[in-house]
VEXFIFI-228480 format. One line per field, with one value per residue (C-alpha): residue number from 1; z, x, y. Coordinates in nm, 4 decimals, decimal comma. Layout:
% VEXFIFI-228480
nr: (NUM_...) .
z: (Z_...) .
x: (X_...) .
y: (Y_...) .
//
This chain:
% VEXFIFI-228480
nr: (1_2_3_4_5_6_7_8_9_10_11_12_13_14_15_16_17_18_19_20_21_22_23_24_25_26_27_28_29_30_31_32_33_34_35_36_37_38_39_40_41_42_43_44_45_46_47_48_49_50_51_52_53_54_55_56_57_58_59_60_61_62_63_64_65_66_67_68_69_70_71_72_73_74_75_76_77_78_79_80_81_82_83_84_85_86_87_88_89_90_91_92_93_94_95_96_97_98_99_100_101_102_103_104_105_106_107_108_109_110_111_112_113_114_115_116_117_118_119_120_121_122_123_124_125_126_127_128_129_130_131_132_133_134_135_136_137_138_139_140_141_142_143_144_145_146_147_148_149_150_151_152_153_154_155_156_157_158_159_160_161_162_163_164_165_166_167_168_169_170_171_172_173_174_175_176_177_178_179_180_181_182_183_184_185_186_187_188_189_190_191_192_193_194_195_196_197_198_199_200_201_202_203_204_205_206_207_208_209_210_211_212_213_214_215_216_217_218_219_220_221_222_223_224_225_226_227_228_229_230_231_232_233_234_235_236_237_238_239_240_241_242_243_244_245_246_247_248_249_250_251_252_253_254_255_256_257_258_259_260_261_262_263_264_265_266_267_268_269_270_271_272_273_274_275_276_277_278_279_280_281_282_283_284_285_286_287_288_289_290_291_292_293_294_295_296_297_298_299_300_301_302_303_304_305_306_307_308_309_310_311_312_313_314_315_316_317_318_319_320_321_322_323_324_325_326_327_328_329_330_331_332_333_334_335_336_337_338_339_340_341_342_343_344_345_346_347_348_349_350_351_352_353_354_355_356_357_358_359_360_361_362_363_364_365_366_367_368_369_370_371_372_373_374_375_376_377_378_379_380_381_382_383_384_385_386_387_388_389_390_391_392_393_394_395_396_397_398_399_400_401_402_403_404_405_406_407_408_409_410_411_412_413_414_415_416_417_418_419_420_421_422_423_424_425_426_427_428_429_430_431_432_433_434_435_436_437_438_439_440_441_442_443_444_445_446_447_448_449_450_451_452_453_454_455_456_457_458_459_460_461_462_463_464_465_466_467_468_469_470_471_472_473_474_475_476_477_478_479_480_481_482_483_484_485_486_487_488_489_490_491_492_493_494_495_496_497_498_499_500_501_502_503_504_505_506_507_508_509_510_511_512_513_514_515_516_517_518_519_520_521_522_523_524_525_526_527_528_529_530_531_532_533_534_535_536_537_538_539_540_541_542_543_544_545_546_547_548_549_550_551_552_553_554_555_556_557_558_559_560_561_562_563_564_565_566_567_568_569_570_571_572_573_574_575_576_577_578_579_580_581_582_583) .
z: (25,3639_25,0372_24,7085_24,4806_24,2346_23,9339_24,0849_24,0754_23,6865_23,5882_23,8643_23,6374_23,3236_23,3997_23,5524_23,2497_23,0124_23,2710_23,1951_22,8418_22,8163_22,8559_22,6135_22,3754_22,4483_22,2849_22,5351_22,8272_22,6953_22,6309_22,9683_23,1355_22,9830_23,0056_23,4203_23,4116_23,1788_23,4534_23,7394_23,6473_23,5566_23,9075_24,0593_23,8877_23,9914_24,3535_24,3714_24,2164_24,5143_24,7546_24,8898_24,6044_24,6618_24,5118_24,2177_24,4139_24,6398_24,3692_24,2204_24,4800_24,6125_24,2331_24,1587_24,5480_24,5035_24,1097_24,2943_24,5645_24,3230_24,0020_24,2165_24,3140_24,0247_23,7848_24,0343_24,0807_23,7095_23,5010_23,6853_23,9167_23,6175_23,3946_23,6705_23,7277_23,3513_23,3997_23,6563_23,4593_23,1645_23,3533_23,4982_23,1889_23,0192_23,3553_23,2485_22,8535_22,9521_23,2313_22,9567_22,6875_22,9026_22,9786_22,6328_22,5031_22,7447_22,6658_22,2801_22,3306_22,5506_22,3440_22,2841_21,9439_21,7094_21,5892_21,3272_21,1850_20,8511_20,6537_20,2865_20,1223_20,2457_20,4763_20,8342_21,1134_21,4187_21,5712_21,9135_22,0717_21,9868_21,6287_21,6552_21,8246_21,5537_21,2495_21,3286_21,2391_21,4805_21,5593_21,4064_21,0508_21,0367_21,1114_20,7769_20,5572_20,3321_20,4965_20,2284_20,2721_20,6314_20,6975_20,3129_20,2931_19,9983_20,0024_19,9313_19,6240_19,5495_19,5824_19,8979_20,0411_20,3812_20,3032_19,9754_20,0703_20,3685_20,1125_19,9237_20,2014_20,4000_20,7917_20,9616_20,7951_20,9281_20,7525_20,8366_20,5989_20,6197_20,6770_20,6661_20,8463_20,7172_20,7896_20,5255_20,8227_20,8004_21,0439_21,0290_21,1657_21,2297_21,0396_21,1565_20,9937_21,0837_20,9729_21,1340_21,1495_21,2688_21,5313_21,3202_21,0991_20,8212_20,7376_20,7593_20,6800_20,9150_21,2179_21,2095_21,4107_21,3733_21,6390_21,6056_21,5675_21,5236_21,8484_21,7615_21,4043_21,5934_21,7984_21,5338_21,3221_21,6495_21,6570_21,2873_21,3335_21,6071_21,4512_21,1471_21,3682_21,5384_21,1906_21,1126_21,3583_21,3410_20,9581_20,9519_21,1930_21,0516_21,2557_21,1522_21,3724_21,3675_21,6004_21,6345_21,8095_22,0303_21,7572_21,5703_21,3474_21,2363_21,2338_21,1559_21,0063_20,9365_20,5866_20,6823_20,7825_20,4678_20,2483_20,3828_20,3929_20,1838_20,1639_20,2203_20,5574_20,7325_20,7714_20,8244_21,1206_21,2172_21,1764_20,8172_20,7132_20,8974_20,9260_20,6119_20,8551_20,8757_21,2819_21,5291_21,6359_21,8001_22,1103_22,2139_22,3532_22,1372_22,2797_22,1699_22,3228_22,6122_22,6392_22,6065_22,8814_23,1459_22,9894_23,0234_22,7775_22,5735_22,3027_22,1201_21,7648_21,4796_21,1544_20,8679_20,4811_20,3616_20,0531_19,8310_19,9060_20,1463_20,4810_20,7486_21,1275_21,3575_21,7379_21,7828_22,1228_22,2146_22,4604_22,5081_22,3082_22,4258_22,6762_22,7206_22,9930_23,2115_23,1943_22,9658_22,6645_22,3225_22,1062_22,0981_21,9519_21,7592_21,7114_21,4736_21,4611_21,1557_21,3020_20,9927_20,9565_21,3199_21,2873_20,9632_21,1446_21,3989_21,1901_21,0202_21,3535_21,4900_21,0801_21,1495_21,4800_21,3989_21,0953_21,3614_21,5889_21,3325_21,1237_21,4315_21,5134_21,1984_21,1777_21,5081_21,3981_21,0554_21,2140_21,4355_21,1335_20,8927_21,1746_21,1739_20,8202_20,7192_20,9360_20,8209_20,4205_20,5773_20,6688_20,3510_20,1535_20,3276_20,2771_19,9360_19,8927_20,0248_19,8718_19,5503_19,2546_19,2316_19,5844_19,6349_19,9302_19,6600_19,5663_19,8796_19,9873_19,6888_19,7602_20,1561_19,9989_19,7647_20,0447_20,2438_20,0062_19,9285_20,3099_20,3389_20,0277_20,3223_20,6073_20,3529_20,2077_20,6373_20,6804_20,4317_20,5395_20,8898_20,7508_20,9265_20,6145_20,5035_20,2379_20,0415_19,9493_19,6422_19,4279_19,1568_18,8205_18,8780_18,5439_18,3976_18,6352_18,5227_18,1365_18,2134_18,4314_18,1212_17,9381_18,2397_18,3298_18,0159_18,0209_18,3961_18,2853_18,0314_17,6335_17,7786_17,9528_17,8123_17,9826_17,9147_18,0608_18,1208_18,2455_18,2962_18,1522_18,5280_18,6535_18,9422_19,1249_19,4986_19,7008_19,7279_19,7168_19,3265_19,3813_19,6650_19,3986_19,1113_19,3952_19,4501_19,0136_19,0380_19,3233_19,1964_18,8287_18,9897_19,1835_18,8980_18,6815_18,9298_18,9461_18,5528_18,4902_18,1467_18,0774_18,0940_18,1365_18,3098_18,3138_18,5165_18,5362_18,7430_18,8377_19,0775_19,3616_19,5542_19,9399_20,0809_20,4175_20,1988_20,0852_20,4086_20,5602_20,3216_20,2938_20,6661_20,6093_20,4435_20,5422_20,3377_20,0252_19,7058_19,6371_19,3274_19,2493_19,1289_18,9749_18,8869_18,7839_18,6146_18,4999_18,7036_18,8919_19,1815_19,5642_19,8172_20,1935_20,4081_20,1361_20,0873_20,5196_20,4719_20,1642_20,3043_20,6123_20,5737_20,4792_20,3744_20,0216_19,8177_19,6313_19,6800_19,9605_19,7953_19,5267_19,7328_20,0227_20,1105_20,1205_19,7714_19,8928_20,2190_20,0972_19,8869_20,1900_20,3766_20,1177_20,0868_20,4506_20,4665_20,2212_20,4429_20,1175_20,1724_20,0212_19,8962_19,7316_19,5612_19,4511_19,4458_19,3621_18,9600_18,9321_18,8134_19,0965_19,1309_19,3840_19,4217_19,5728_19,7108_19,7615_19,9055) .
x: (-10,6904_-10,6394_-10,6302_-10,9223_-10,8837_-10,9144_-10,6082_-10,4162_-10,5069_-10,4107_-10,0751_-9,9899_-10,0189_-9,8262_-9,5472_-9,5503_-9,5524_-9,2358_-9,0514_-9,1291_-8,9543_-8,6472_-8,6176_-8,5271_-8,2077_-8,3150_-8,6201_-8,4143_-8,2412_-8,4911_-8,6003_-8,2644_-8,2668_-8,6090_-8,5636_-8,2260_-8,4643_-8,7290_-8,5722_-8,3387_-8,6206_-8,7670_-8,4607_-8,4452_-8,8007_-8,7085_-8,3910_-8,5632_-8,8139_-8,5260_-8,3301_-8,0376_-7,7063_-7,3502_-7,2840_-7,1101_-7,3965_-7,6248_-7,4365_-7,3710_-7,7171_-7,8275_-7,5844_-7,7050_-8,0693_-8,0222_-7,8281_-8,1114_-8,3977_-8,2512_-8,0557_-8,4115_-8,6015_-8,3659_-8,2888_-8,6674_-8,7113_-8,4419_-8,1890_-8,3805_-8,5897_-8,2982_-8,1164_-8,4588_-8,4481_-8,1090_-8,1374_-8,4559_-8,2761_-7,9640_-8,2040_-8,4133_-8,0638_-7,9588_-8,3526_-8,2793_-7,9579_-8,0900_-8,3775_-8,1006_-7,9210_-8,2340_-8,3227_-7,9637_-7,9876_-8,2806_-8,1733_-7,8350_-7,9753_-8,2755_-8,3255_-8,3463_-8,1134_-8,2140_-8,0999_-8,2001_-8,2174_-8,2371_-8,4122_-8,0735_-8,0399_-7,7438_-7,7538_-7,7305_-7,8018_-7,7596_-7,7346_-7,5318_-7,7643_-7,7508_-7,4387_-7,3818_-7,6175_-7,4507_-7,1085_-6,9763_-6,8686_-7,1069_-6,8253_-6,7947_-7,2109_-7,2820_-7,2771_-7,2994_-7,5854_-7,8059_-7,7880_-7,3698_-7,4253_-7,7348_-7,8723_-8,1290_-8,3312_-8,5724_-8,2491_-8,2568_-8,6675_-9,0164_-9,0165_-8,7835_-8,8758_-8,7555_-8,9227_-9,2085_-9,2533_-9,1380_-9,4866_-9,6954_-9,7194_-9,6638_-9,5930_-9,3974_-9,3388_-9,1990_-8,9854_-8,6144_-8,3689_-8,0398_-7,6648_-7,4094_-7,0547_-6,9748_-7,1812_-7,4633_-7,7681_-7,9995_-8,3890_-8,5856_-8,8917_-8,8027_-9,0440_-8,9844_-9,1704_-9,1605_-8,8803_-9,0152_-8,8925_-9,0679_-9,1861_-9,3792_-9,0806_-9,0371_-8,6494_-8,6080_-8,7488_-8,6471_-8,6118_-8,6283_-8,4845_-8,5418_-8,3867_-8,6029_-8,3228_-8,3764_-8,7624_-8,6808_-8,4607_-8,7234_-8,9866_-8,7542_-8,7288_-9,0416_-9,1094_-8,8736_-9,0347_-9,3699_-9,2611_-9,1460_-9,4253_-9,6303_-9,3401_-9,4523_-9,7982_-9,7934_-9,5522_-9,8563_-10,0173_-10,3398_-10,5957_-10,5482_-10,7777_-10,8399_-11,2380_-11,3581_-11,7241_-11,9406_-11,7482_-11,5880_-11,2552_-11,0304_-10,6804_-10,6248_-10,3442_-10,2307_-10,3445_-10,6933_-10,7307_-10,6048_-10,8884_-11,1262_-11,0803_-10,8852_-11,1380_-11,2439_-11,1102_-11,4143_-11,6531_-11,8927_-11,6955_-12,0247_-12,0399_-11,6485_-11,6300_-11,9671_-12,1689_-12,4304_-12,6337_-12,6306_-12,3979_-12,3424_-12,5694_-12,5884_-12,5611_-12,4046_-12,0925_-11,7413_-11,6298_-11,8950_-11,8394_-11,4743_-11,5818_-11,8121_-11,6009_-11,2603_-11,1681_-11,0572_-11,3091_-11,2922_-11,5318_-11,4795_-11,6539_-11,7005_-11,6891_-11,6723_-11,3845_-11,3929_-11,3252_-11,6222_-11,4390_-11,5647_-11,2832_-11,3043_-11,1365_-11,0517_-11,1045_-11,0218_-11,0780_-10,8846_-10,8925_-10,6367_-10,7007_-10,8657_-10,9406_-10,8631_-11,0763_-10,9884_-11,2849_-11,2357_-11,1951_-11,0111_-11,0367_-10,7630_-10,9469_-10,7370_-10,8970_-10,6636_-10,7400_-10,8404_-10,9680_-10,7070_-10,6971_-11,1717_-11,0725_-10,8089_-11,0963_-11,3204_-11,1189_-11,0225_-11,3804_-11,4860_-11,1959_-11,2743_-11,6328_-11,5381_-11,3090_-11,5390_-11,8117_-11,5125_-11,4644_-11,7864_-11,8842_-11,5561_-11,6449_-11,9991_-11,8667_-11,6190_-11,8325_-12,0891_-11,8739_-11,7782_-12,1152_-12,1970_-11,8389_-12,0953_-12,3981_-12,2163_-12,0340_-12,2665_-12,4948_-12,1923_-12,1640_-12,5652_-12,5949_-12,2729_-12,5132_-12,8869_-12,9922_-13,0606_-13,3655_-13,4645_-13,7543_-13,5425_-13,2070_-13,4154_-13,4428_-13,0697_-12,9169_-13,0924_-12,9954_-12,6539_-12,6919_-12,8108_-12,5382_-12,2968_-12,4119_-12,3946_-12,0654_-11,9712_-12,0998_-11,9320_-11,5913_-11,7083_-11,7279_-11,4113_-11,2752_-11,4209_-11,2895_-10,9239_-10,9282_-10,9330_-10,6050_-10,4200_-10,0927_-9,9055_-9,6570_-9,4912_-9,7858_-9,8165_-10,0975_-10,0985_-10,1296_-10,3708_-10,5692_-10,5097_-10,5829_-10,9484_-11,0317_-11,2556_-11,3927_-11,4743_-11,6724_-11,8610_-12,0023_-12,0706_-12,2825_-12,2419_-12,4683_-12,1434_-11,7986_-11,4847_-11,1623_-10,8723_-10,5821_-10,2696_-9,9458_-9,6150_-9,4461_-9,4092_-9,6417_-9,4996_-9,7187_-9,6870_-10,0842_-10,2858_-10,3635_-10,7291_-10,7654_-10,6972_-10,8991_-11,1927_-11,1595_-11,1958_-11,4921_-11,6586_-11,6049_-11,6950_-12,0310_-12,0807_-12,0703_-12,2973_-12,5652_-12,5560_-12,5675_-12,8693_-12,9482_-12,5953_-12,2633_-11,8842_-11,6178_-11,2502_-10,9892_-10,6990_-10,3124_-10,0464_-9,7586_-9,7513_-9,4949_-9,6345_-9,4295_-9,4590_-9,6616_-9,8573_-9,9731_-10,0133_-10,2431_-10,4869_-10,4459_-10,3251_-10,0598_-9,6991_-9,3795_-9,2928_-9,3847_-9,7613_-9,9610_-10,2731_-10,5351_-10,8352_-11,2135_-11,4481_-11,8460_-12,0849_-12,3567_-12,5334_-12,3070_-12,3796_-12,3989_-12,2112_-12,3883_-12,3683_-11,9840_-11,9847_-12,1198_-12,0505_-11,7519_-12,0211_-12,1164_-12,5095_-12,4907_-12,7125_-12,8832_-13,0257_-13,3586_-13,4325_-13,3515_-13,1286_-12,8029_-12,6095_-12,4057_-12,0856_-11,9278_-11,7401_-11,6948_-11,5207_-11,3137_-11,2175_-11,1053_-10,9041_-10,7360_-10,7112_-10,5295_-10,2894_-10,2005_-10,3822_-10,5725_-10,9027_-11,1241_-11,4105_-11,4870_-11,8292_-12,1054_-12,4614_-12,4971_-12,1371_-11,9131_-11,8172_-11,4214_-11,2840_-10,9160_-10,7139_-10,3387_-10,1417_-9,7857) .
y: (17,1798_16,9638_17,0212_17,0255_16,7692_17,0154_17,1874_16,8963_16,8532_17,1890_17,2010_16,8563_17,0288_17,3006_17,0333_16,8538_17,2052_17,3408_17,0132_16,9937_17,3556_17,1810_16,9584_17,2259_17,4513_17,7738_17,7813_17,7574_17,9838_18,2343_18,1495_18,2693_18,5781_18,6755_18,6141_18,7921_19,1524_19,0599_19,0688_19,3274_19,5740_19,4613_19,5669_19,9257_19,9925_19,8762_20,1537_20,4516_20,4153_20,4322_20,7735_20,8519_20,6696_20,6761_20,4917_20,2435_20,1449_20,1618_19,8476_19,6798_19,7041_19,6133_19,3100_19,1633_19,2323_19,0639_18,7457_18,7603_18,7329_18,5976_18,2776_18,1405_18,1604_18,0291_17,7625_17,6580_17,7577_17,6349_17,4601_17,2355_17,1077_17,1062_16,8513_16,6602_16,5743_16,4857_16,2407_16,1081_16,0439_15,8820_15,6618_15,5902_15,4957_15,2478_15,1160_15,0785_14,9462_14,6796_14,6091_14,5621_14,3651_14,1577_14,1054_14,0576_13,7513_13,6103_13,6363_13,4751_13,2341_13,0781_12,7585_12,8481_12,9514_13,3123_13,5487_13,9134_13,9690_14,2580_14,3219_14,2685_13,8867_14,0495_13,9167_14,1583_13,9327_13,6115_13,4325_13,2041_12,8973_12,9684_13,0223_12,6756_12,5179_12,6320_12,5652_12,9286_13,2028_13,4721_13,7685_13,5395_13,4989_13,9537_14,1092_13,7742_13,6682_13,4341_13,1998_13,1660_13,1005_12,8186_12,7278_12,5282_12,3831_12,7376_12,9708_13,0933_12,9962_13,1469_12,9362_13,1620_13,3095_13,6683_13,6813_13,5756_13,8165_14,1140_13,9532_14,0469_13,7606_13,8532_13,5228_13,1847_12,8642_12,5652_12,2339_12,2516_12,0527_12,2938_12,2822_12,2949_12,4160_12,0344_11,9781_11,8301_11,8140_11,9571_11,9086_12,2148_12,4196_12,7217_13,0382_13,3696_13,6945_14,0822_14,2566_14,6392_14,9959_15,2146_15,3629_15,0177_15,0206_14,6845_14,6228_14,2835_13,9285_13,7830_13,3474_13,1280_12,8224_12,5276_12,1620_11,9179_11,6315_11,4578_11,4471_11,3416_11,0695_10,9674_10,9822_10,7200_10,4738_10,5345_10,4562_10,1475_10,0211_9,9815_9,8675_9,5920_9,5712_9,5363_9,2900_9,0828_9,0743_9,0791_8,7452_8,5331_8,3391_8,3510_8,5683_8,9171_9,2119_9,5232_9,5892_9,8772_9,9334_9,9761_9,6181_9,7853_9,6662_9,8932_9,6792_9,3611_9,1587_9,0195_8,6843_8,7903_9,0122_8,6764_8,4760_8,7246_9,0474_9,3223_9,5195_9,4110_9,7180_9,9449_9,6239_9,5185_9,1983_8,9463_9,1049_9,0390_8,6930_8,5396_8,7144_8,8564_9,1496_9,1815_9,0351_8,6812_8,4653_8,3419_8,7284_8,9319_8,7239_8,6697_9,0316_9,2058_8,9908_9,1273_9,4501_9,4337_9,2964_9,3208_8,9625_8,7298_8,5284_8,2231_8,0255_7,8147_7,9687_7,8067_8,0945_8,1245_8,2666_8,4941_8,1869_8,0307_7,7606_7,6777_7,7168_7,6481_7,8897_7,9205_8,2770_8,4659_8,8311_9,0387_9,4511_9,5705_9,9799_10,1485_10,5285_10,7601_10,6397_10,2660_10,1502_9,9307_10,1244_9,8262_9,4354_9,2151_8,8948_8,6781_8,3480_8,0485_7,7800_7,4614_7,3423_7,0897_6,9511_6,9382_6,7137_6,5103_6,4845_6,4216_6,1343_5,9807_5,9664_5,7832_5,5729_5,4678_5,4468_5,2156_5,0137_4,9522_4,8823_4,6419_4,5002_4,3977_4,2936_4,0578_3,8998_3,8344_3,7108_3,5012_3,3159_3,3403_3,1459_2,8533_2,7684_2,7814_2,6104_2,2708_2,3402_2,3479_2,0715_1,8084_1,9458_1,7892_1,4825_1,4287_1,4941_1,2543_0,9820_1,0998_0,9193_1,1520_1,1081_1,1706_1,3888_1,5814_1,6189_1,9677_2,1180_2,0012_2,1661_2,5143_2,4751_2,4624_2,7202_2,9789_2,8835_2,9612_3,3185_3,3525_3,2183_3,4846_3,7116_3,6878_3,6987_3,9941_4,1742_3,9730_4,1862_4,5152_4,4126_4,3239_3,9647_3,7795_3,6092_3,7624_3,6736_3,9770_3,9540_4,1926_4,2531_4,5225_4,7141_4,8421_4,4459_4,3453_4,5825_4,5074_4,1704_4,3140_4,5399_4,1991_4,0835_4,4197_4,4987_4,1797_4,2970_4,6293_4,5745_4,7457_5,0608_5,1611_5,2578_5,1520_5,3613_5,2781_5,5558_5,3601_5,5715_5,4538_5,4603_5,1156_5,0498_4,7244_4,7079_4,4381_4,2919_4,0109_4,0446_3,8358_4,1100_4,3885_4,2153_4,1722_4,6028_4,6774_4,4294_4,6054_4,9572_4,8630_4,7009_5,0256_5,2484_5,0507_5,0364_5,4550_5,4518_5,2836_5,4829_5,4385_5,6660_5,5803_5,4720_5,5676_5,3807_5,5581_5,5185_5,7060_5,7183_5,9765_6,0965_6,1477_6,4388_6,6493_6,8844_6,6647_6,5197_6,8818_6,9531_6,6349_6,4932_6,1510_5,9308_5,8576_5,9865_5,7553_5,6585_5,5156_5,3234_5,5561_5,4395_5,6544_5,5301_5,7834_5,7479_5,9976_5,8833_6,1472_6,1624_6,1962_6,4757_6,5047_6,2849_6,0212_6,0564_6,0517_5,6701_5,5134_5,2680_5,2014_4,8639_4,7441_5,1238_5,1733_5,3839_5,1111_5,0096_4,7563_4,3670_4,5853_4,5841_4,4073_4,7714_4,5609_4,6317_4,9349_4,8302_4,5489_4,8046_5,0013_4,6824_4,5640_4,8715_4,9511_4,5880_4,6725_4,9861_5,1895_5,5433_5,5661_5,9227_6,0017_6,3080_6,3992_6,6518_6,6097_6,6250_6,6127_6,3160_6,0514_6,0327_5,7545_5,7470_5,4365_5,4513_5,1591_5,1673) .
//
């Protein structure tokens, strides 16, 4: 048979009321002597029923049947309980102390440095680490203020862990810089919390205090590092940027914000670079393109640059990031300026066209001006020999005549070709030029003004001065015929000094010292395809019967002979500026 389960409720309630008995002495007490009344009173009743005895037996039978009942009941009720709690308590004190133990360890053995404080700043407890980490041993820290032993710059302020936990607050953490008695200083994650009784009394706080000097360490290399890294990309001088799926940029270099804005960050790229409202065409562009296969793309791109300027880049774009699962995130662009090298290009295709047109033209010319030099020839030699009055005199003097201006011809492509004969000598620009000025005005016409600007540096070039005279003649011709309402001239000179800057910045020229010289008009000027073809021989804007097209091809030949540079700098309604440089 078992027992019911309401027996076993009320047998543990009266276990648990038994044992609780004992955990005062004055009810065990009570308890011995009510068992010793009790069973003595038993004992009495037992002997009066028996037969009458001597005093003698009647105490020995009363002390043996007191021993026989009193032994067992205050065995099972007082001293078998009394050494159950016994044993329970030694073995809840070998517990506490294990636990203790336990704990103890795991304080002294944190990887953080720990202390206890109480309400009067006075420190009661502290492990190993924080031993370790301040510098001071464990029997000098118990019983000092916290602020003698590990100060830091919240001592003694409202920042103050303590004081601020006595305000209320339940939970504190905070990064301090603290010091050791070496006067080191240690960066760390300072965490303060309540420190209570059993009972909720708050008795002071507990902190925590973990090192965070290899992380600070790491976080400076790590700091370093990109500053280098920033170094490095900042001192490039192409044109970097970091543009994410949607073509957004979301870095950029100094050099790229120079050209194109500081504030490019936060821009589609086709907006910052190419002043669009949607991306690039042919689509997808070669960003998209290396964000859809992750390859490496280029293409040249001609932009304009927050100035207004129009700049040709090389651009390529490679993936820069990728996410977890190995798609693109991030493209590096990365736009080198070609500008220079598509104008050196540029120049070297003009200059080879212009060879192979001078070259041509000389040939023809040359050939040309053999067969005119007979034809002028024999037309001599006749008209030495024809009367004056013969009716065929007329038509032999304008066969002559036409001749001539065809002869004039092929010297003026001889010249744009550089095959003509010159004499170089040491020459003054500056008089040639005085000595120009009347002939100058007299071809000009008195519509026109003619100032001359001469500087007081001596320009001695070695040229063929009829050569020079022939270049102010052509370029005082030219400007007349774009001033036909009238306007001005200035001629003006200078000496320039061709550096390595100076070349890197205009594309031409070789180091030394050149004669400049300057001819501008107010005429009405000339737009980019014009400038593109103005030395181009039989090029005119004249009207047809109005103009040959050799008068600044000539110029350009003469100058290009004398191992001169020639430019032209115009813009439609804007003054016409010509500049000539002469070794």
């Amino acid at each position: 048979m078992g027992i019911a389960p309401n027996h076993v409720f009320l047998l543990r309630r009266i276990m648990a009321n038994k044992f609780s008995v004992y955990d005062s002495p004055k009810r065990l007490l009570f308890i011995i002597i009510f068992s010793v009344f009790a069973a003595e009173a038993l004992i009495m009743f037992i002997l009066s029923l028996l037969h009458p005895a001597s005093l003698r037996m009647w105490a020995f039978l009363d002390a043996a049947l007191l021993s026989f009942v009193l032994v067992p009941v205050l065995y099972f009720f007082g001293f078998r309980p009394l050494i159950v709690q016994i044993t329970e308590r030694r073995r809840a004190e070998e517990t506490t102390k294990a636990s203790y133990a336990e704990l103890n360890q795991v304080f002294q053995t944190a990887a953080d440095g720990i202390r206890l404080i109480d309400k009067s700043f006075t420190v009661l407890r502290a492990n190993e680490t924080f031993t370790a980490m301040t510098g001071i041993e464990k029997a000098t820290i118990i019983g000092k203020k916290c602020y003698e032993t590990f100060p830091g710059p919240q001592c003694h302020t409202a920042m103050c862990s303590l004081a601020r936990i006595l305000n209320g607050e339940e939970r504190i953490e905070v990064e301090a810089l603290k010091e050791r008695t070496d006067k080191t200083k240690i960066p760390c994650i300072v965490t303060a919390t309540s420190f209570r009784s059993h009972t909720g009394e708050l008795i002071g706080i507990v902190e925590d205090f973990k090192d965070i000097s290899k992380r600070k360490k790491a976080e400076e290399e790590l700091k370093k590092s990109e500053e280098k890294l920033t170094a490095m990309l900042q001192s490039i001088s192409d044109h970097i940027s970091m543009i994410d799926r949607d073509l957004n940029i979301i870095w950029a270099n100094d050099a790229a914000q120079h050209i194109f804005g500081e504030n490019i960050v936060g821009k589609k790229c086709y907006e910052a670079y190419q002043g669009q409202t949607r991306p690039c065409d042919p689509s997808p562009c070669y960003t998209l393109r290396a964000f859809q296969d992750g390859g490496i793309h280029h293409q040249d791109i001609q932009c304009v640059v927050k100035d207004g300027e129009i700049m040709h880049f090389h651009c390529s774009a490679n993936v820069a990031l990728r996410d977890k699962d190995g798609s693109p995130t991030a493209v590096i662009m990365i736009a080198r300026d070609i500008t220079y090298s598509k104008r050196l290009e540029l120049q070297f295709l003009q200059a080879q066209k212009m060879e192979a047109v001078g070259q041509l033209a000389g040939g023809i010319a040359h050939d040309f001006n053999n067969i005119l030099t007979a034809i002028i020839g024999y037309g001599n030699l006749l008209q030495t020999d024809m009367r004056k009055d013969d009716p065929l005199h007329y038509y032999l003097s304008n066969i002559l005549s036409a001749s001539q201006k065809a002869a004039n011809l092929t010297h003026a492509l001889l010249a744009f070709s550089r095959k003509q004969i010159i004499s170089p000598k040491p020459i003054n620009v500056k008089e040639t030029i005085r000595v120009m000025e009347n002939l100058l005005l007299r071809l000009i016409g008195e519509d026109i003004e003619l100032t001359t600007r001469l500087t007081d540096k001596e320009l001695i070039v070695m040229a063929d001065e009829n050569q020079i005279e022939q270049v102010l003649m052509n370029l005082a011709t030219n400007a007349r015929d774009v001033m036909p309402d009238g306007g001005s001239i200035v001629i003006s000179t200078d000496s320039v000094l061709f550096d390595e800057n100076f070349i890197d910045a205009h594309g031409y020229g070789k180091p030394g010292t050149y004669a400049l010289i300057s001819v501008t008009d107010t005429g009405a000027g000339m737009d980019k395809s014009t400038r593109e073809k103005v030395f181009e021989p039989f090029f005119t804007t004249k009207e047809v019967g109005k103009g040959t097209g050799l008068g600044l091809a000539v110029v350009y030949g003469i100058i290009k002979q004398h191992e001169g540079y020639v430019n032209v700098y115009s813009e439609p309604g804007k003054a016409l500026r010509s500049r000539y440089i002469c070794p």
